[in-house]
N, C-alpha and C positions, 0 to 999 in steps of 0.2 A: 823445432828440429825435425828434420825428417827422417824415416826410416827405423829409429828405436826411439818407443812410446818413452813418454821423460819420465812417468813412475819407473820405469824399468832401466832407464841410466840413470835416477837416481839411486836407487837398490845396486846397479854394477859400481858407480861411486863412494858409496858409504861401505860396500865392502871391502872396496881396493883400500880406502881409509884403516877401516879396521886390521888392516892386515901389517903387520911388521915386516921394512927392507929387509932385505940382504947386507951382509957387512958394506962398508965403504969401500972396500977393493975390492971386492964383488961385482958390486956396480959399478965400479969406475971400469972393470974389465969386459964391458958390454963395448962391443966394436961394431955394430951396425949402426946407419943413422936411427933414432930416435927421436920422433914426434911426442912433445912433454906438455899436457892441457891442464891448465889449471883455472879455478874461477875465483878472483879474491873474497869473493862472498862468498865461499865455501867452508863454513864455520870446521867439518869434520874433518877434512884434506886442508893444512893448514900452508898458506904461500911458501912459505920455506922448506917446506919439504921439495914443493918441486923446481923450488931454487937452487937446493940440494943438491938432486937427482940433475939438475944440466950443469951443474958446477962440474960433477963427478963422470958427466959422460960426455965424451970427449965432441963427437960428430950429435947434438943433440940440438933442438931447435924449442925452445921455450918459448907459447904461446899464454896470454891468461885475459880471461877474460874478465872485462870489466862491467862490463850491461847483459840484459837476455838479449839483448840484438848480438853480443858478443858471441853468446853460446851459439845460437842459433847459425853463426857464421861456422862453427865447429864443422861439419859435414864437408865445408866446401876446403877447409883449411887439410881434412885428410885427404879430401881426394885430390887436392896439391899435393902434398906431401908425399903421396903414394906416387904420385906421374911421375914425379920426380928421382925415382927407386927404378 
């Protein structure tokens, strides 16, 4: 990946991990588009959570990666994701 060192999005992942949602109509009241990454070999960020979180957000676009060549496509998948804002 380019642009943040991957000890340093792994440390930003395990903390997002660590951290408890917001209720579920909370987050289902999020009304901008959202871009949702997920890796299924991400033992601490568990798939279902961010099957979850695009269940409950309406305009939300779930990506998950399956290989490092997935991740590594991460970068190019936000700055789609962003062109298109």
């Amino acid at each position: 990946m380019s642009g943040i060192p991957r000890a340093r999005l792994a440390a930003i992942l395990r903390g997002a991990a660590d951290s408890d949602l917001p209720e579920p109509s909370a987050v289902a009241g999020i009304r901008v588009p959202t871009l949702i990454l997920a890796w299924s070999g991400d033992r601490g960020h568990p798939l279902n959570t961010a099957e979850r979180l695009h269940e409950l957000i309406a305009d939300s676009d779930l990506r998950v990666a399956e290989t490092s060549e997935d991740l590594d496509g991460w970068p190019s998948l936000v700055r789609s994701f962003l062109g298109r804002l």
